[in-house]
N, CA, C and O atoms as a printed pandas DataFrame, in Angstrom:
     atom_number atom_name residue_name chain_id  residue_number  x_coord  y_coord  z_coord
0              1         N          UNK        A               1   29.090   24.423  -34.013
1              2        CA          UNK        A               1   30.469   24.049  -34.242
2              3         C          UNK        A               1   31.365   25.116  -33.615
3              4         O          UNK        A               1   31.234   26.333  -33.741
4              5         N          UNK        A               2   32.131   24.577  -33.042
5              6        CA          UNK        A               2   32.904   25.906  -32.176
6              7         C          UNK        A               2   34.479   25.957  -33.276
7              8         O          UNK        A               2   34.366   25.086  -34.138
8              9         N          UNK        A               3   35.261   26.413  -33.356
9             10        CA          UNK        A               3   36.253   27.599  -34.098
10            11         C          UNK        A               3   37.470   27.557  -33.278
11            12         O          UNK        A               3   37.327   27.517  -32.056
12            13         N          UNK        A               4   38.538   27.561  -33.738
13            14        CA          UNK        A               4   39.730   28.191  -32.912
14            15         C          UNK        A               4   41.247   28.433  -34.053
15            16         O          UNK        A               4   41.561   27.558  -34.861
16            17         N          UNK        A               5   41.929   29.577  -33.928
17            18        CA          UNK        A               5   42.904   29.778  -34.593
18            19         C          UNK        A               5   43.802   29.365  -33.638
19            20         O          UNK        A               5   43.565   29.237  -32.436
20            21         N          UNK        A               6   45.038   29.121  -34.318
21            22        CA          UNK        A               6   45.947   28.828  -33.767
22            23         C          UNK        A               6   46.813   29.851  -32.520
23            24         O          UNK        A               6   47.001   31.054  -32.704
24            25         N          UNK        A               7   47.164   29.283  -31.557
25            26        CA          UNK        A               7   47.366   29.772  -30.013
26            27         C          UNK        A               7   47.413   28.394  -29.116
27            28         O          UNK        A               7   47.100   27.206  -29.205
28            29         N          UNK        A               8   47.945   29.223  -28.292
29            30        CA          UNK        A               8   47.640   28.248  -27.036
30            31         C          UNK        A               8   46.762   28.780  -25.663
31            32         O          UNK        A               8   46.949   29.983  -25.486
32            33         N          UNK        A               9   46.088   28.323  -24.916
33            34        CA          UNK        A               9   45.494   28.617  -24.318
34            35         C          UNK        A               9   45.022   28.159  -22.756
35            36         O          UNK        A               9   44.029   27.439  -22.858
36            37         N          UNK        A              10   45.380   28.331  -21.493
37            38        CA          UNK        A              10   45.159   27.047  -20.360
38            39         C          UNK        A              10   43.935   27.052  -20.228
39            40         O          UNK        A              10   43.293   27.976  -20.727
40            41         N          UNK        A              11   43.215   25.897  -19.438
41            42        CA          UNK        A              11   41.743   25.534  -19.376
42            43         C          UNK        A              11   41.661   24.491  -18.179
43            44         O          UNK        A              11   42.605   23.741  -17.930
44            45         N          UNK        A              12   40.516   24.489  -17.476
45            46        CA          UNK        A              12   40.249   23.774  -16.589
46            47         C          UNK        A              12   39.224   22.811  -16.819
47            48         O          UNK        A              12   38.770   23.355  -17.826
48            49         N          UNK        A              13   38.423   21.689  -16.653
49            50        CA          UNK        A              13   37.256   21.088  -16.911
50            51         C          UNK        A              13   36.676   21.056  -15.647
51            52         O          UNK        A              13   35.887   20.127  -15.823
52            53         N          UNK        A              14   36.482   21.470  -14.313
53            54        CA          UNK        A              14   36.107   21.297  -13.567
54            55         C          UNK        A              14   35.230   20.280  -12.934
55            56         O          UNK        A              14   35.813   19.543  -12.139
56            57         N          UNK        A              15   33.862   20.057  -13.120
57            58        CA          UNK        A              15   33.257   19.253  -12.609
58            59         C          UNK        A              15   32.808   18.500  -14.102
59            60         O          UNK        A              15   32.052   17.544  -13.929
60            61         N          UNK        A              16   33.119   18.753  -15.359
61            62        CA          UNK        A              16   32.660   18.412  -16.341
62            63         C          UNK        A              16   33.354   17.514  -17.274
63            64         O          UNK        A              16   34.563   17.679  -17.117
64            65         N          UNK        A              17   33.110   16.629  -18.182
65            66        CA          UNK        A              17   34.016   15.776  -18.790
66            67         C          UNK        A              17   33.145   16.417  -20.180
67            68         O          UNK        A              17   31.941   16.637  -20.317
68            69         N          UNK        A              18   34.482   16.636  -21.270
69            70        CA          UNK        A              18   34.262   17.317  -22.425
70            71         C          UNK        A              18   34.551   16.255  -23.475
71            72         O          UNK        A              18   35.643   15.687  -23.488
72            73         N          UNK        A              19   33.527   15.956  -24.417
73            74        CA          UNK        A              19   33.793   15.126  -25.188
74            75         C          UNK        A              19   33.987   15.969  -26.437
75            76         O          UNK        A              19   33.314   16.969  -26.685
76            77         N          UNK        A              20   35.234   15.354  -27.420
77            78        CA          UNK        A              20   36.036   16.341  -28.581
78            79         C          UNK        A              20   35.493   15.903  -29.804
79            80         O          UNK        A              20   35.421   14.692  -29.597
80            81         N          UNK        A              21   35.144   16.056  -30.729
81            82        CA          UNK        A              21   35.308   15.132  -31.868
82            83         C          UNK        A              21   35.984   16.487  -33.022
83            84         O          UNK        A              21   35.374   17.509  -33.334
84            85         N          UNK        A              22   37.321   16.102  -33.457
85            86        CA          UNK        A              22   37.767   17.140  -34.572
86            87         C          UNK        A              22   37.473   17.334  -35.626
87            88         O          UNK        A              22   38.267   16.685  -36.308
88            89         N          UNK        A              23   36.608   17.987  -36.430
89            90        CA          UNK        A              23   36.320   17.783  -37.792
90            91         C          UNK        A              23   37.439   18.181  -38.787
91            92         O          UNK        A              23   37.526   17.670  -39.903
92            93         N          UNK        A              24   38.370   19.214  -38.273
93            94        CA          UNK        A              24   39.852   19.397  -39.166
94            95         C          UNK        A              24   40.560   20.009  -38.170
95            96         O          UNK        A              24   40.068   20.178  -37.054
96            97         N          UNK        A              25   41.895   20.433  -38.519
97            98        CA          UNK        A              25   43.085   20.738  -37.812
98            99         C          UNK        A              25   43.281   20.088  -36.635
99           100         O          UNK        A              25   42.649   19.121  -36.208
100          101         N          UNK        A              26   44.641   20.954  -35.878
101          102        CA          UNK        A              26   45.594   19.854  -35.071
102          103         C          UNK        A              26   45.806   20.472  -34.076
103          104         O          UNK        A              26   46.377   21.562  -34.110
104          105         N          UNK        A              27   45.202   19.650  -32.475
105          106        CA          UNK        A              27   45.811   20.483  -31.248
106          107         C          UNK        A              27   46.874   19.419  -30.379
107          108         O          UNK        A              27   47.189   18.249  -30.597
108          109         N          UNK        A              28   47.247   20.333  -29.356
109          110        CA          UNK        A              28   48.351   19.435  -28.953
110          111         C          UNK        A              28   47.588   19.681  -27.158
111          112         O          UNK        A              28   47.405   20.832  -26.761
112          113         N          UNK        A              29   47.273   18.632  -26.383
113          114        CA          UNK        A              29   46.869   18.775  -25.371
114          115         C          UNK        A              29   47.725   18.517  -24.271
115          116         O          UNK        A              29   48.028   17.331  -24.401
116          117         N          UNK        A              30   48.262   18.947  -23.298
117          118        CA          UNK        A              30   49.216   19.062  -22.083
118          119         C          UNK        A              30   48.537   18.891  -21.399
119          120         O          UNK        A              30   47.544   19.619  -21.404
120          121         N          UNK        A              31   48.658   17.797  -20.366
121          122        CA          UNK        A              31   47.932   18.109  -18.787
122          123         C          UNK        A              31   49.290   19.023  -18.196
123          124         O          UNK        A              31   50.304   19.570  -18.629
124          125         N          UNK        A              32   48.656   18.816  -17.062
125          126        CA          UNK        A              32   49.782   19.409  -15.770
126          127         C          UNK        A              32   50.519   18.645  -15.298
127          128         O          UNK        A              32   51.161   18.971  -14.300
128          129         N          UNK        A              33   50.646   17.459  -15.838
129          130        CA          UNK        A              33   52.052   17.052  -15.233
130          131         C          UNK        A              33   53.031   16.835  -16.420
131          132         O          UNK        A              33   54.095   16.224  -16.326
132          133         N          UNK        A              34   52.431   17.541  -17.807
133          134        CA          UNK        A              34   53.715   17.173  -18.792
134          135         C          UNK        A              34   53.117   16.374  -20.109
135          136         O          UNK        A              34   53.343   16.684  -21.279
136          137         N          UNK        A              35   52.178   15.106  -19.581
137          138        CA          UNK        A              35   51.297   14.100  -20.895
138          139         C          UNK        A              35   51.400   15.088  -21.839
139          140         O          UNK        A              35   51.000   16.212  -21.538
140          141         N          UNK        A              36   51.806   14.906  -22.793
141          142        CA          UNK        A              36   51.269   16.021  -24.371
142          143         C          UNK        A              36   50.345   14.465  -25.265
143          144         O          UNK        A              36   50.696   13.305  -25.051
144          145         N          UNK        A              37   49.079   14.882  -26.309
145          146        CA          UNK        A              37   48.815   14.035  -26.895
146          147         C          UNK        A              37   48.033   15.215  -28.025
147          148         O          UNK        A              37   47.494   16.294  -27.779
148          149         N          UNK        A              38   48.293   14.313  -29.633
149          150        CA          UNK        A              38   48.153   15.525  -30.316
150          151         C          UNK        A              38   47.086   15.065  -31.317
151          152         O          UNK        A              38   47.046   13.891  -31.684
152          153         N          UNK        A              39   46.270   15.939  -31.733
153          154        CA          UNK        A              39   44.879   15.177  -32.550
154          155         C          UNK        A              39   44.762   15.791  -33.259
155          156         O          UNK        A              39   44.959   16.968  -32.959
156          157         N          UNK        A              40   44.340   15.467  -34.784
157          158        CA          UNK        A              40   43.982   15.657  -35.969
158          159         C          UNK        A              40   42.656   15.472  -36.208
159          160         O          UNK        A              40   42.099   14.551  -35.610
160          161         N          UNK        A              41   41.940   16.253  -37.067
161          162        CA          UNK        A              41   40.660   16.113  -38.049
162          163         C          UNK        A              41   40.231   14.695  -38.173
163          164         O          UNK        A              41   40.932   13.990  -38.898
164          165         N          UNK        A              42   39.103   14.099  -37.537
165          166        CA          UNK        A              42   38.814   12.850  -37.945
166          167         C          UNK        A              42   39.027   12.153  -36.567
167          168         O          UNK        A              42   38.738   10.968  -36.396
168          169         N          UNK        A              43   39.517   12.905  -35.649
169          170        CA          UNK        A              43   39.979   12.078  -34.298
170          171         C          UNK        A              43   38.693   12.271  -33.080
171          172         O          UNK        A              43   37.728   13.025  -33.206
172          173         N          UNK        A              44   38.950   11.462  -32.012
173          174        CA          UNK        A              44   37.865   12.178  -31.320
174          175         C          UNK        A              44   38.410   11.897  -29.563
175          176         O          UNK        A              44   39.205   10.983  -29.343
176          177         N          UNK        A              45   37.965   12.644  -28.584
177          178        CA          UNK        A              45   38.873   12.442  -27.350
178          179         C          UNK        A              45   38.010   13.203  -26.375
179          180         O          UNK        A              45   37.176   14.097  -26.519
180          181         N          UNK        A              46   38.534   12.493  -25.237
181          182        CA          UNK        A              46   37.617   12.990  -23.962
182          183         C          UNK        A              46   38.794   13.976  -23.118
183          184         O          UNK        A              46   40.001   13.883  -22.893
184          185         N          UNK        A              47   37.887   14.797  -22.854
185          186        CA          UNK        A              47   38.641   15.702  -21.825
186          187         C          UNK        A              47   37.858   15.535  -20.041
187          188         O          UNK        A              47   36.875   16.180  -19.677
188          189         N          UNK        A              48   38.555   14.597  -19.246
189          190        CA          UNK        A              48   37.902   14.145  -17.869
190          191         C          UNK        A              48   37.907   15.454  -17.300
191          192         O          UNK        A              48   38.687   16.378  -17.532
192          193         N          UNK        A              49   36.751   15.403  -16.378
193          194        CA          UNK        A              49   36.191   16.311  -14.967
194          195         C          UNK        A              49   37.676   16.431  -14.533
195          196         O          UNK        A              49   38.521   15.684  -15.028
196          197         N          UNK        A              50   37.975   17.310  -13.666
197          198        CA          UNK        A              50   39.223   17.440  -13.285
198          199         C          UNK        A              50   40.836   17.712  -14.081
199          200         O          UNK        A              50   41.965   17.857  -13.612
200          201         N          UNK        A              51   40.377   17.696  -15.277
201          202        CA          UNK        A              51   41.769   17.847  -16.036
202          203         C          UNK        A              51   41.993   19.459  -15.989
203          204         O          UNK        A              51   41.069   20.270  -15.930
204          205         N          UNK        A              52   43.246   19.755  -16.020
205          206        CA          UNK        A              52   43.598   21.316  -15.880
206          207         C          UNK        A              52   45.168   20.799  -16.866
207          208         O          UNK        A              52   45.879   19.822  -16.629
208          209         N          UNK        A              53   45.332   21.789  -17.929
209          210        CA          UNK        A              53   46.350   21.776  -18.579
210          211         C          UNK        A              53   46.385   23.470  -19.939
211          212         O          UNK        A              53   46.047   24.640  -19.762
212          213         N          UNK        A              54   47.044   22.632  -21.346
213          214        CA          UNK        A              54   47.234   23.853  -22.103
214          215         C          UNK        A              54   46.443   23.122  -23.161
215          216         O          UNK        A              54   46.518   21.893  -23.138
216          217         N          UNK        A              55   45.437   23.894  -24.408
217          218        CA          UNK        A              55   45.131   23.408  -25.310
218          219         C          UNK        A              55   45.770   24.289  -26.374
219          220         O          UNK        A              55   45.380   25.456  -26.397
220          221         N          UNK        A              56   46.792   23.875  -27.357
221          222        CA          UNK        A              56   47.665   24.442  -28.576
222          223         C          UNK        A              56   47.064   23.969  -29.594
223          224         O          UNK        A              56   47.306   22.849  -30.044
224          225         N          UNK        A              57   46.088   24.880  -30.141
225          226        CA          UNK        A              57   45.813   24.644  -31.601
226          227         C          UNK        A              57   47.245   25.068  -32.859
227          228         O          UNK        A              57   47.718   26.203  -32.917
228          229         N          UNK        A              58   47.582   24.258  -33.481
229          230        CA          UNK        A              58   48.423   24.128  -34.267
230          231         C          UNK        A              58   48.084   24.047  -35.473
231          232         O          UNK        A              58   49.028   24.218  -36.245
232          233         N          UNK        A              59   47.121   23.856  -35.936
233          234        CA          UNK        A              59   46.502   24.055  -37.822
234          235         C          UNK        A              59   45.117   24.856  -37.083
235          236         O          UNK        A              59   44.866   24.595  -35.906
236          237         N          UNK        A              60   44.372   25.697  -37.742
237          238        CA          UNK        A              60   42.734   26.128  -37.564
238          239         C          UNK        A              60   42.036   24.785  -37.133
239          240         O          UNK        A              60   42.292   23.681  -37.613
240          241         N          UNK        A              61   41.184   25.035  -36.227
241          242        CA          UNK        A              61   40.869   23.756  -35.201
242          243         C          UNK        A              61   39.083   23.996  -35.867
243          244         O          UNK        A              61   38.745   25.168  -36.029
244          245         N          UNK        A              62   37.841   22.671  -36.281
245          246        CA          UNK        A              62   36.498   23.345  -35.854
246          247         C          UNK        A              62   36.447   21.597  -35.184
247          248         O          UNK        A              62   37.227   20.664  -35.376
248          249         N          UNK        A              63   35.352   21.671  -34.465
249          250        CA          UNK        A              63   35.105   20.824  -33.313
250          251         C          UNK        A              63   33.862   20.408  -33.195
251          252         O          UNK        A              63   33.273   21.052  -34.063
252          253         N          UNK        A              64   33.257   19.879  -32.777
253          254        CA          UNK        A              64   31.970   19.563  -32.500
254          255         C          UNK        A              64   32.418   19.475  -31.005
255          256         O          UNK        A              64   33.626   19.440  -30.773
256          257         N          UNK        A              65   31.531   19.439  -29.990
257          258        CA          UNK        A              65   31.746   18.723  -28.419
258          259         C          UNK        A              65   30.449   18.379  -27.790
259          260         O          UNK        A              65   29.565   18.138  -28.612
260          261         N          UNK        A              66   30.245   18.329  -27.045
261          262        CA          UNK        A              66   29.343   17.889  -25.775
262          263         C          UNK        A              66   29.802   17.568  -24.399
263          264         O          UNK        A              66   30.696   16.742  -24.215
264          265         N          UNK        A              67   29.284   18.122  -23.542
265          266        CA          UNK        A              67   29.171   18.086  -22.296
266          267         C          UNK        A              67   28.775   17.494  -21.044
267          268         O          UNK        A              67   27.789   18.019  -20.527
268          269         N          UNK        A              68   29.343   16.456  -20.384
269          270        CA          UNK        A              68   28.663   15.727  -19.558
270          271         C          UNK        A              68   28.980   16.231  -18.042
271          272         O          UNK        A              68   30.094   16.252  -17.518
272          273         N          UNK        A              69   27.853   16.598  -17.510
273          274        CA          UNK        A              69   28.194   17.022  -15.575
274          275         C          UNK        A              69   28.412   15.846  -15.197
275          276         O          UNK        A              69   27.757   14.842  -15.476
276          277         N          UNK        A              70   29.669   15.968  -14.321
277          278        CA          UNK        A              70   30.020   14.703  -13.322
278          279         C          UNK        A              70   30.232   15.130  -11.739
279          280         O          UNK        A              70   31.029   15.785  -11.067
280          281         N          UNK        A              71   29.138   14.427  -11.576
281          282        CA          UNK        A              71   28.845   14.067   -9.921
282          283         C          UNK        A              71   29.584   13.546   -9.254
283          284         O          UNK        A              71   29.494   13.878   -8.072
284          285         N          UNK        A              72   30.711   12.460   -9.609
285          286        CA          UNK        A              72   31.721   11.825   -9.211
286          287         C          UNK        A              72   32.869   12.948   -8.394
287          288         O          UNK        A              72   33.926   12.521   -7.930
């Protein structure tokens, strides 16, 4: 289970698509052109190969994820 206090932080996914699932607290995700979309405990969300933005944890964040390499 990965952890995060509240901050913000930029991040790239490079060749990888990150799958989220929140078990509690609240982040607010920005790409780079502005999209904000904000997720709560109980939610779950993909982060695509190629996304580059800010991840703002806003309540104590824990997570589960997994990792898929994309060849695409």
């Amino acid at each position: 289970m990965w952890e995060m206090t509240p901050g913000t932080k930029y991040f790239e996914c490079g060749v990888i698509d990150e799958i989220c699932i929140l078990i509690e607290g609240e982040v607010v995700i920005t790409d780079s052109d502005g999209q904000s979309e904000t997720y709560v405990g109980g939610q779950a969300f993909i982060l695509p190969a190629g996304f580059k933005g800010t991840w703002k944890t806003v309540k104590p964040v824990k997570k589960y994820f997994a990792m898929h390499f994309n060849k695409a």
